[in-house]
C-alpha positions as a Markdown table, in Angstrom:
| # | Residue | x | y | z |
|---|---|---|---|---|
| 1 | Unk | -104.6 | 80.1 | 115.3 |
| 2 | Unk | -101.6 | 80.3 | 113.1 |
| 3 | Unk | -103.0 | 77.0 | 110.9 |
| 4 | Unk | -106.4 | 78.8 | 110.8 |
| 5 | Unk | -104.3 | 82.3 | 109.2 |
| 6 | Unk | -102.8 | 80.0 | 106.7 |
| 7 | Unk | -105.8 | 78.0 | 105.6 |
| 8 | Unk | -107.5 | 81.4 | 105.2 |
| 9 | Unk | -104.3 | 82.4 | 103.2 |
| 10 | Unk | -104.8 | 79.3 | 100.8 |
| 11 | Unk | -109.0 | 79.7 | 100.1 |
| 12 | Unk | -110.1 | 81.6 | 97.4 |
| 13 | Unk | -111.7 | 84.9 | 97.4 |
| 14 | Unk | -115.1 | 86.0 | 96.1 |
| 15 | Unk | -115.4 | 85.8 | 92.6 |
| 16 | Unk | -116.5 | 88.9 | 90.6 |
| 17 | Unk | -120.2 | 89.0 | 89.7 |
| 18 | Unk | -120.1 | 91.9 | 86.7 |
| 19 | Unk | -120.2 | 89.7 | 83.6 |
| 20 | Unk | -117.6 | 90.5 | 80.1 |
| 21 | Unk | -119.3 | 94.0 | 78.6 |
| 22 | Unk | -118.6 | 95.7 | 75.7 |
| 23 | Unk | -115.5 | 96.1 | 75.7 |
| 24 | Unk | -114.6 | 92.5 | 76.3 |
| 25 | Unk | -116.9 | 91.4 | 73.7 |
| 26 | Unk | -115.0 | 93.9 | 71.5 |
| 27 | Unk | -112.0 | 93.2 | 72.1 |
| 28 | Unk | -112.6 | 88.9 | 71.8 |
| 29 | Unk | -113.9 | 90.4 | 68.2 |
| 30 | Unk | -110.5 | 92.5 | 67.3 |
| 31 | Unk | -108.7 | 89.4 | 68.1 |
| 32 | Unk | -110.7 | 86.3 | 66.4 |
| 33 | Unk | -108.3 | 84.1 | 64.6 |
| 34 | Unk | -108.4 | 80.5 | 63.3 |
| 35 | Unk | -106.4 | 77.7 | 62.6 |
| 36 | Unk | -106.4 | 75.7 | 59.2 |
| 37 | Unk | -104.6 | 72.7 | 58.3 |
| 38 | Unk | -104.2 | 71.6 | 54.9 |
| 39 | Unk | -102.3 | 69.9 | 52.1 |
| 40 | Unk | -102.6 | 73.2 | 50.3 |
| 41 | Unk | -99.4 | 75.5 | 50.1 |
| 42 | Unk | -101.9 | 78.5 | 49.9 |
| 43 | Unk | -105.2 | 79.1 | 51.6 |
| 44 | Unk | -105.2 | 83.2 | 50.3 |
| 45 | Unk | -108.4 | 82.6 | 48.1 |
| 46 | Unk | -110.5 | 80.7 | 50.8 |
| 47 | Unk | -111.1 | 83.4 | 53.0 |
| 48 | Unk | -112.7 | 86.6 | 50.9 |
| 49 | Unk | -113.5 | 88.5 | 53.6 |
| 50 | Unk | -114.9 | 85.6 | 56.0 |
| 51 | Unk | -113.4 | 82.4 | 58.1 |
| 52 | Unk | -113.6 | 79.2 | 55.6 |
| 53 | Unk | -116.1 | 76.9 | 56.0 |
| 54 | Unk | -113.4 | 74.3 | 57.5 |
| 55 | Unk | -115.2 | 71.3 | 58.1 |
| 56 | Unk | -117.0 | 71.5 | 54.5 |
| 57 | Unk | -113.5 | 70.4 | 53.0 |
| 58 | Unk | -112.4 | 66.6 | 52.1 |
| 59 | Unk | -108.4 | 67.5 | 53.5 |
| 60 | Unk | -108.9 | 70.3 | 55.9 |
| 61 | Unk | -108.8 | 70.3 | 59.8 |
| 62 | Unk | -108.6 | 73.0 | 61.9 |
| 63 | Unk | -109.9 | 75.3 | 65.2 |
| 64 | Unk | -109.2 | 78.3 | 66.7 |
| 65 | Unk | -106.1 | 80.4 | 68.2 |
| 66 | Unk | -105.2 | 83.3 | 70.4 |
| 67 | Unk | -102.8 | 86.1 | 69.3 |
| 68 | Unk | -100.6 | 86.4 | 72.6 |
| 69 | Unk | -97.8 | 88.9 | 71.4 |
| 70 | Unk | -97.5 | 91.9 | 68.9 |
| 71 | Unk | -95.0 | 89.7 | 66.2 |
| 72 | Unk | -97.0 | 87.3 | 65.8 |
| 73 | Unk | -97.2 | 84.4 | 68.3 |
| 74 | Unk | -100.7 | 82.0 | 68.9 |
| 75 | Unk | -101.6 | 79.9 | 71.0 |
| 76 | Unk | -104.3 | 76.8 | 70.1 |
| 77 | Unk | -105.2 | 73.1 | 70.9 |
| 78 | Unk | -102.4 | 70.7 | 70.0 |
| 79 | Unk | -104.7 | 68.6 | 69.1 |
| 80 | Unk | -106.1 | 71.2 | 66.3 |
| 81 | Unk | -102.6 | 70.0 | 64.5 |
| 82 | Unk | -102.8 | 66.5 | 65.1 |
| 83 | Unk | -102.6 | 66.2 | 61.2 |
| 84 | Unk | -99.9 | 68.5 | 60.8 |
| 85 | Unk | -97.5 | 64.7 | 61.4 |
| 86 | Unk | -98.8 | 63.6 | 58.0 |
| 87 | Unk | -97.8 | 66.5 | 56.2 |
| 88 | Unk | -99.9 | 69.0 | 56.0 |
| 89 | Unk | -99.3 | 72.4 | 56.4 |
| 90 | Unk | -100.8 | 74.7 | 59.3 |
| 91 | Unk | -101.8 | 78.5 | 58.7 |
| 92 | Unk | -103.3 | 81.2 | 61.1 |
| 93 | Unk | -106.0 | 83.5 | 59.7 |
| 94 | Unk | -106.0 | 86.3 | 61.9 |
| 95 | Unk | -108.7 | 89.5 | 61.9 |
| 96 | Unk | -106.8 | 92.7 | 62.0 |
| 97 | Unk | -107.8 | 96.3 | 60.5 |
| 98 | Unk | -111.6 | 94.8 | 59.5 |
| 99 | Unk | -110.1 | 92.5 | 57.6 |
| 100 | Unk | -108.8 | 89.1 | 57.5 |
| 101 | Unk | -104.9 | 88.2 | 56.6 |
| 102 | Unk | -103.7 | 85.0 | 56.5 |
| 103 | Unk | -99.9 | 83.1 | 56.9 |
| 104 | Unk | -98.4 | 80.2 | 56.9 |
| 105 | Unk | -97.5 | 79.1 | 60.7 |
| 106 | Unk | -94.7 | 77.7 | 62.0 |
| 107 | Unk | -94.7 | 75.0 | 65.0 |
| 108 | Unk | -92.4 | 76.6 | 67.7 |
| 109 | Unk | -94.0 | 73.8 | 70.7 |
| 110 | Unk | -96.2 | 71.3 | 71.2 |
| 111 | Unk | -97.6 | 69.7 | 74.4 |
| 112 | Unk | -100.0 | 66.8 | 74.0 |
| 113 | Unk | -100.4 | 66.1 | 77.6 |
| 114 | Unk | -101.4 | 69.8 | 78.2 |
| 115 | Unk | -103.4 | 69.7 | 74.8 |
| 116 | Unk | -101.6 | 73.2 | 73.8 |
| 117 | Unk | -99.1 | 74.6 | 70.8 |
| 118 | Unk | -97.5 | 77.6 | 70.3 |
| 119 | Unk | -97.0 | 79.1 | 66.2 |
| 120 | Unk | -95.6 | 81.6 | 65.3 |
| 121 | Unk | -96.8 | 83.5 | 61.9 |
| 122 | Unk | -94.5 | 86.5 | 59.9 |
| 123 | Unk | -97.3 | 88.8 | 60.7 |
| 124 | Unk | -97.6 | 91.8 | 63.1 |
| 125 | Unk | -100.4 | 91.2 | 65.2 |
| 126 | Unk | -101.0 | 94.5 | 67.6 |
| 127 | Unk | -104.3 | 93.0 | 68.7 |
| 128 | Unk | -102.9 | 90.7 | 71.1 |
| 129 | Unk | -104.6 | 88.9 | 74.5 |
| 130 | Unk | -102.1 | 90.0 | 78.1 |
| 131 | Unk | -102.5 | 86.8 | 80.3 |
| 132 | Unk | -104.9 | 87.7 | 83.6 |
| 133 | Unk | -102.2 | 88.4 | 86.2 |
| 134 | Unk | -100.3 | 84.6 | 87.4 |
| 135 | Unk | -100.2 | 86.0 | 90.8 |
| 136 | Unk | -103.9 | 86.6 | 91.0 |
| 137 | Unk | -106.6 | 84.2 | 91.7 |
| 138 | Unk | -109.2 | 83.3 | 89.4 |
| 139 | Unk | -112.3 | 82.1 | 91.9 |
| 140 | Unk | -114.6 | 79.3 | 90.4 |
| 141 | Unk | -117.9 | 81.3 | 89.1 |
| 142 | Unk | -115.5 | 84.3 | 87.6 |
| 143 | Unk | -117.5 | 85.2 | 84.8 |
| 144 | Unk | -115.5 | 84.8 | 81.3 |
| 145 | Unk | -116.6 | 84.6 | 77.5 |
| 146 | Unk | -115.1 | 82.5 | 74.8 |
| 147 | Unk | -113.2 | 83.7 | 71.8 |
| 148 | Unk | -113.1 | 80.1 | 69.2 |
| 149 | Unk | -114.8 | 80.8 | 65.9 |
| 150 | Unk | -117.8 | 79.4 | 66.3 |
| 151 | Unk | -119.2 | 79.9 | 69.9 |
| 152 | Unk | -117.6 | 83.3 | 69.7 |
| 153 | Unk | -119.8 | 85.8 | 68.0 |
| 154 | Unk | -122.7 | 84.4 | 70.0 |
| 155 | Unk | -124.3 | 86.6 | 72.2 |
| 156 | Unk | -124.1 | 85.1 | 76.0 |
| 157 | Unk | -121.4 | 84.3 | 78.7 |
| 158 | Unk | -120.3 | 81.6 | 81.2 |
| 159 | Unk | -118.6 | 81.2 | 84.2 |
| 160 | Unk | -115.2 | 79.2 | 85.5 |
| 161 | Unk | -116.1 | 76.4 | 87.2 |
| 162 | Unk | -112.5 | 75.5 | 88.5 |
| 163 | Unk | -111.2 | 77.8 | 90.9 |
| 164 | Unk | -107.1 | 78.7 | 89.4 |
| 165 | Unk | -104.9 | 79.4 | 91.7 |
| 166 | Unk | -101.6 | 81.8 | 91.7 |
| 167 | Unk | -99.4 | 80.6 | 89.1 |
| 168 | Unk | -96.3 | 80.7 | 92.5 |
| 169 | Unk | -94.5 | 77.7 | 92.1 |
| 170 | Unk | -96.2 | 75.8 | 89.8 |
| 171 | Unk | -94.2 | 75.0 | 86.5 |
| 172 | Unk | -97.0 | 73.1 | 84.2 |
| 173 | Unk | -100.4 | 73.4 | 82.8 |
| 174 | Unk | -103.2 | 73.3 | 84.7 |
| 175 | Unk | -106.8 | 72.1 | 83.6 |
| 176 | Unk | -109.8 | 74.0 | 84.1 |
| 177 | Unk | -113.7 | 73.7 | 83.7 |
| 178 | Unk | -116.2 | 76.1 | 82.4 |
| 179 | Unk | -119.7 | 76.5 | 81.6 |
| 180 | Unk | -120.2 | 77.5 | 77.9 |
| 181 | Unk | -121.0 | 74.6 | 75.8 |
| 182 | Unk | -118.4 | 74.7 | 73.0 |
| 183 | Unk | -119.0 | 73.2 | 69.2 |
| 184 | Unk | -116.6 | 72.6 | 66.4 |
| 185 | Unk | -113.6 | 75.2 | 65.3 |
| 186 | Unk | -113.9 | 76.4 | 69.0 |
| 187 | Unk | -110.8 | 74.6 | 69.9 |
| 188 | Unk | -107.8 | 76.3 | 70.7 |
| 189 | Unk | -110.1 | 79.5 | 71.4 |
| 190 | Unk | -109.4 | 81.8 | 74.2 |
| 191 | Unk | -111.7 | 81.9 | 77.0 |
| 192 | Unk | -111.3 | 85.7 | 78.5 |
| 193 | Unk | -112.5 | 87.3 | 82.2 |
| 194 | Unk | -114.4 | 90.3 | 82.1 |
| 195 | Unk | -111.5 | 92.6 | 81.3 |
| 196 | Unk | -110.5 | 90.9 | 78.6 |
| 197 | Unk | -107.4 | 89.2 | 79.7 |
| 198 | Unk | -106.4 | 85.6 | 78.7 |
| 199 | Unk | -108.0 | 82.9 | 81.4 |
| 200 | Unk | -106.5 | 80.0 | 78.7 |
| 201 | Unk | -107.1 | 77.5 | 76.2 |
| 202 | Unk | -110.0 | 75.5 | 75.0 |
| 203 | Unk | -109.4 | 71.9 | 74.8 |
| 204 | Unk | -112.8 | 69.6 | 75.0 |
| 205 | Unk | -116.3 | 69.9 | 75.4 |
| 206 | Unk | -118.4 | 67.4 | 77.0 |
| 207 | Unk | -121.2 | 65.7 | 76.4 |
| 208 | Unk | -123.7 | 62.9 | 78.4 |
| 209 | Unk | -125.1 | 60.8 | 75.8 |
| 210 | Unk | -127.6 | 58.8 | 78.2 |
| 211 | Unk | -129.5 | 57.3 | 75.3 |
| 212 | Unk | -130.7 | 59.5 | 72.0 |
| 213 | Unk | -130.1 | 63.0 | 73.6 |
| 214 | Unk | -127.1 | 65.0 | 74.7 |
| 215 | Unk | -126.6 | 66.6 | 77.4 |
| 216 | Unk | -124.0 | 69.2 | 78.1 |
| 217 | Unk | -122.1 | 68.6 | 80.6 |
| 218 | Unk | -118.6 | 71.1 | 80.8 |
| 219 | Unk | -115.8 | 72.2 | 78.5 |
| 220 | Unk | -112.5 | 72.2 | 79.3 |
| 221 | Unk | -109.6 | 74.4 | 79.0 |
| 222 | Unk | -106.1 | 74.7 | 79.6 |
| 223 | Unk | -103.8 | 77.5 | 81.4 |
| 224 | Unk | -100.1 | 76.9 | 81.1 |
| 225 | Unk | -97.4 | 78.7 | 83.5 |
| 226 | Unk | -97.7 | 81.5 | 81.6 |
| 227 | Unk | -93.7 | 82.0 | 82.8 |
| 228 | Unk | -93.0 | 79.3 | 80.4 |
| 229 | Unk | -95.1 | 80.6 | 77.9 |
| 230 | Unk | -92.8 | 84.0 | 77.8 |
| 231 | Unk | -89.8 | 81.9 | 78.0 |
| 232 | Unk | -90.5 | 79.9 | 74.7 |
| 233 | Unk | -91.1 | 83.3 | 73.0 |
| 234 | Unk | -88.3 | 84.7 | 74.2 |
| 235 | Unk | -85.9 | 81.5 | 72.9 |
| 236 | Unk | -87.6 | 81.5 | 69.6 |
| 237 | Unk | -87.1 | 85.1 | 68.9 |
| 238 | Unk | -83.9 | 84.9 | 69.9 |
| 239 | Unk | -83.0 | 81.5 | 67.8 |
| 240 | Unk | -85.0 | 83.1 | 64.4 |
| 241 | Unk | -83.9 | 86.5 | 64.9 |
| 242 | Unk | -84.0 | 88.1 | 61.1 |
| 243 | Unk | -85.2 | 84.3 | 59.6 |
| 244 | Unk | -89.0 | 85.5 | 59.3 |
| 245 | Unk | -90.0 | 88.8 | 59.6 |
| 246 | Unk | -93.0 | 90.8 | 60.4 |
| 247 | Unk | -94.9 | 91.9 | 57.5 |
| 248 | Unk | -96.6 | 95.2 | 59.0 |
């Protein structure tokens, strides 16, 4: 009986079945940011009130991000920066007041195994994503929506297809499937539950290419301890206190 309790303890619960809304939808719209990286030491004339055309340009990568705290702090893909070794410089555009505002980023952390990064950006950012709560589960089939650049605006949601479980006693980043098929720019893009809090990160969309025609099969994401997460913030703040600050 006891083993029974426990294994009951372990299994995840029902999923919910109301998808994002609204507000959701609204609030993956306040928060839409992208990542560019460039030789340029100045991207201020590319955007004119709309996200460049990224992958129309000889020198430029770039993806997505996720604003996770008021001073300025993202999350993306760590592979958006791959580029970033040569050289080139990394910069967040980041939607805030109906407008777009853009800053040079710097690279507080990098994971390549976990495919994530962490930048931080001299701007205030008080449209921010709060993490879904680490003790919670997230059931596989919890409806979500996507925030990367390109997928984002598009009307339509998915669904995890990877249970998560509580974050208790697990220290590193855990991969995850869902069911929205992804295109270019959406790395590094948030995907978000219903309420609007922060499932993870986008990493890699997949397709079967059996012959001429692809088929879609899952993209992937990423959802680090978000513990961790904190902690780097907390370090960096405290190591850079005064050396960049927040341009209101």
């Amino acid at each position: 009986m006891l083993a029974g309790l426990l294994a009951q303890g372990c299994m995840a619960p029902q999923p919910e079945r109301v998808p994002p809304g609204r507000t959701a939808r609204l609030m993956v719209a306040e928060r839409v940011s992208a990542v560019v990286v460039t030789r340029r030491d100045n991207i201020q004339n590319w955007t004119d009130g709309r996200l460049p055309k990224i992958y129309e340009r000889d020198d430029v990568d770039g993806g997505s991000a996720a604003p996770i705290a008021p001073d300025g702090y993202f999350l993306t893909a760590d592979h958006v920066l791959e580029r970033v070794r040569t050289g080139r410089h990394a910069f967040v555009i980041y939607h805030t007041g109906g407008s777009l505002v853009t800053a040079k980023a710097r690279v507080v952390w990098r994971s390549g195994s976990a495919d994530l990064a962490l930048l931080k950006v001299p701007l205030a950012t008080p449209k921010f994503y709060q993490w879904t709560p680490p003790q919670h589960w997230l059931p596989a089939g919890t409806p979500i929506i996507h925030g990367g650049i390109a997928t984002g605006f598009k009307p339509g949601t998915g669904k995890l297809a990877t249970a998560l479980a509580p974050e208790h006693g697990f220290t590193g980043a855990r991969k995850f499937e869902i069911d929205i098929p992804l295109q270019p720019g959406d790395s590094g893009g948030p995907v978000v539950d219903a309420h609007g809090g922060l499932v993870g990160i986008n990493s890699a969309v997949e397709f079967l290419v059996p012959m001429d025609t692809a088929f879609f099969v899952d993209s992937e994401g990423t959802r680090p301890n978000t513990r961790m997460i904190d902690d780097l913030i907390k370090r960096d703040r405290a190591r850079n206190s005064g050396a960049n600050p927040v341009v209101e």
